[in-house]
C-alpha positions as CSV (number, residue, x, y, z in Angstrom):
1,X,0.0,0.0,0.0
2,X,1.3,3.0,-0.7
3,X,0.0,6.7,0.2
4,X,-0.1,9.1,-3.1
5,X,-0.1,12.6,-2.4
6,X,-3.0,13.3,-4.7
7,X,-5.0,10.7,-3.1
8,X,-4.5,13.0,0.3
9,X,-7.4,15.5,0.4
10,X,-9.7,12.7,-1.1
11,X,-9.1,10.2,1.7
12,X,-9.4,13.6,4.7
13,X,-12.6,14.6,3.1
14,X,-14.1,10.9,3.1
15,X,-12.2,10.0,6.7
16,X,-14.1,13.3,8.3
17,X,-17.6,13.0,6.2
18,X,-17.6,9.2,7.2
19,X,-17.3,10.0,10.9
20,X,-19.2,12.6,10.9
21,X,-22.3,10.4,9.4
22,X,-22.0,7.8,11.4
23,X,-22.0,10.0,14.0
24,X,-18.5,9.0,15.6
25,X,-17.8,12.4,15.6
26,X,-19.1,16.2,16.1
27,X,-17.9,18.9,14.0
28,X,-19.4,22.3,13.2
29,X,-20.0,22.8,9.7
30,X,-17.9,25.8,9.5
31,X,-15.1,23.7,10.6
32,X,-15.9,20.8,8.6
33,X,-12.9,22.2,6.0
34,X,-10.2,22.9,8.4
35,X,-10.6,19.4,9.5
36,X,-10.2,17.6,6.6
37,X,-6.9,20.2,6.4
38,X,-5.2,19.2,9.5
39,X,-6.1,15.1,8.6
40,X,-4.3,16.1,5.3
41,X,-1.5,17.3,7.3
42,X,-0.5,14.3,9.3
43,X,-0.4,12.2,6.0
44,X,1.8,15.0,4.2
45,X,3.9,15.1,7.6
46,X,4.3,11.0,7.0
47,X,5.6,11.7,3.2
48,X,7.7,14.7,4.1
49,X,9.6,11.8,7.0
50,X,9.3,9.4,3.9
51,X,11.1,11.3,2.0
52,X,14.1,12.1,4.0
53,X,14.1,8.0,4.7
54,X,14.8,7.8,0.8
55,X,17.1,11.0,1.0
56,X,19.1,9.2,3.6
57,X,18.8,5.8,1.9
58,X,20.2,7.6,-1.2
59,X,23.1,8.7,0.5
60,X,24.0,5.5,2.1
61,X,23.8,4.0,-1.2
62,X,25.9,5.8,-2.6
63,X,28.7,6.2,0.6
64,X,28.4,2.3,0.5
65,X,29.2,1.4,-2.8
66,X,25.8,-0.1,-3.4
67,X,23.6,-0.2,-6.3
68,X,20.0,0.8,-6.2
69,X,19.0,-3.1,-6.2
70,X,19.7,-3.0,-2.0
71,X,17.5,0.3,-1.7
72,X,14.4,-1.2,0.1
73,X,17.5,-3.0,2.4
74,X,19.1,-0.1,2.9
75,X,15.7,2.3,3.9
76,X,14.7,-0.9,6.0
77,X,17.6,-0.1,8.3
78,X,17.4,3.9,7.5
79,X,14.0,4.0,9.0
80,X,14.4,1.7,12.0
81,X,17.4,3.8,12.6
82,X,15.0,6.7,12.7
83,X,11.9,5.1,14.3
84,X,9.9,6.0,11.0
85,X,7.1,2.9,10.3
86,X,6.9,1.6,6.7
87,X,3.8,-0.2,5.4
88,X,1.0,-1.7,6.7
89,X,2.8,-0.1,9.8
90,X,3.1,3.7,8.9
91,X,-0.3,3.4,8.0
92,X,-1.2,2.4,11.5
93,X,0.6,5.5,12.4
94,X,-0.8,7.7,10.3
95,X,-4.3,6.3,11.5
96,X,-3.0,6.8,15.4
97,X,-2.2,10.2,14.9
98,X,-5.4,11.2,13.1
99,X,-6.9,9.6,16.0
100,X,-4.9,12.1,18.3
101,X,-5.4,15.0,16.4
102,X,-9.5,14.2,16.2
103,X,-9.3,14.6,20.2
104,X,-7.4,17.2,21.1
105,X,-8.5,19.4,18.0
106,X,-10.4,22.8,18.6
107,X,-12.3,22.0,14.8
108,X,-13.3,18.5,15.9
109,X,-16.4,19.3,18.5
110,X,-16.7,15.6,20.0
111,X,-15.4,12.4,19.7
112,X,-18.3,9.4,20.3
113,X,-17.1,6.7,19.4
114,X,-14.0,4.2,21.2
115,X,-10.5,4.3,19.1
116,X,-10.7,0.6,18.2
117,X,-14.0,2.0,16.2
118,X,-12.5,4.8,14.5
119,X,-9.1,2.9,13.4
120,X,-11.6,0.3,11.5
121,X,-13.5,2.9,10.1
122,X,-10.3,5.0,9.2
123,X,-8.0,2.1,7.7
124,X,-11.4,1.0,5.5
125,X,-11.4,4.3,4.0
126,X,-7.9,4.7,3.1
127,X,-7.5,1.3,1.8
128,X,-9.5,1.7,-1.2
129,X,-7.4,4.6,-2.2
130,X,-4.1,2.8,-1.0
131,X,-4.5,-0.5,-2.8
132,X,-4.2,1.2,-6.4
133,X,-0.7,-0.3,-6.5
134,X,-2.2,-3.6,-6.6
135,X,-4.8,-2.5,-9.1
136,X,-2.1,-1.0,-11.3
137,X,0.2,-4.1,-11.5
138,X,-2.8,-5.9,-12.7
139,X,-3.5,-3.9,-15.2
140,X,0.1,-3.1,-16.4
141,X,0.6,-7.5,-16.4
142,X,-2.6,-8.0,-18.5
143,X,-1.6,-5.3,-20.9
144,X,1.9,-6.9,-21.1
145,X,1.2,-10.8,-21.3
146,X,3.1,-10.4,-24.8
147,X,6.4,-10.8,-23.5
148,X,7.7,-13.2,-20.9
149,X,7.8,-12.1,-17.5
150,X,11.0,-12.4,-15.5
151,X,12.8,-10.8,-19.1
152,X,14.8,-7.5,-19.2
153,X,12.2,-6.4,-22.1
154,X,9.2,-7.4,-19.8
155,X,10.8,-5.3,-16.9
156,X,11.2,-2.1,-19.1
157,X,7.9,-2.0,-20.4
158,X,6.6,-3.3,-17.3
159,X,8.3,0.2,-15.3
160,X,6.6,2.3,-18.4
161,X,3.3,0.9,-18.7
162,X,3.1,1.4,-14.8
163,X,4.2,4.9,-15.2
164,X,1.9,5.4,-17.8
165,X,-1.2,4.0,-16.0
166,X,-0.3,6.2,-12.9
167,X,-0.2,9.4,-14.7
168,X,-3.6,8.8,-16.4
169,X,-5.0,8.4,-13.2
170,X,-3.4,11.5,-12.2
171,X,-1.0,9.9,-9.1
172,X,2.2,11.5,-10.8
């Protein structure tokens, strides 16, 4: 699963609509927008840490000697160096800290409903917009089945069909 910034503002305004009809949560309606802003900050926070895991994966790459085939070795160490939570895992974080902010935030009126309730009701939501990896390699394999998987022709216009789908679904 992997959290696309476009994706962000979509997945703050469902997370805060959602709560608020199932009445989990209490927010004013003039407030309703600032939010679904400060939801969409904790995820941005999360790729802005992200980001600096890869910076610092880059660089130990490249100090090392490695090529880019060790990368998710090398950020695997980079971020338990730094405490920073990858996958299913920094989702859980993200979802932990939106949980945080909907209690102590002056836009969020009340909070109804137990944590357990709102993780569930949070990690549903932004699984449908996180699994569009999974979604993509499908379609980039089916449109591929020409060539033979596992060959240095299938892997180059496996990386560009991927790239193409994810820009015509606007994640790039």
């Amino acid at each position: 699963m992997r959290l696309y910034p476009k994706v962000i503002p979509i997945i703050s305004r469902e997370a805060i609509q959602q709560l608020m009809q199932d009445g989990d949560i209490e927010v004013e309606p003039m407030r309703v927008a600032d939010a679904e802003m400060d939801l969409s900050a904790i995820m941005r926070e999360y790729l802005a840490n992200e980001e600096r895991v890869n910076q610092a994966t880059r660089e130990a790459l490249e100090r090392r000697g490695y090529d880019y085939s060790k990368f998710n070795q090398v950020k695997r160490e980079m971020a338990d160096v730094r405490g920073f939570k990858m996958g299913d895992e920094g989702i859980e974080y993200v979802i932990n800290q939106m949980i945080e902010f909907l209690l102590i935030s002056r836009n969020v009126e009340e909070v109804y409903s137990p944590d357990n309730v709102l993780r569930q009701k949070m990690f549903q939501g932004m699984k449908k917009h996180l699994d569009v990896d999974d979604e993509i390699d499908r379609e980039a394999r089916s449109r591929l089945k020409h060539l033979q998987e596992g060959t240095s022709a299938f892997d180059i216009e496996y990386n560009k069909t991927v790239e193409q789908i994810r820009r015509a679904r606007g994640l790039i």
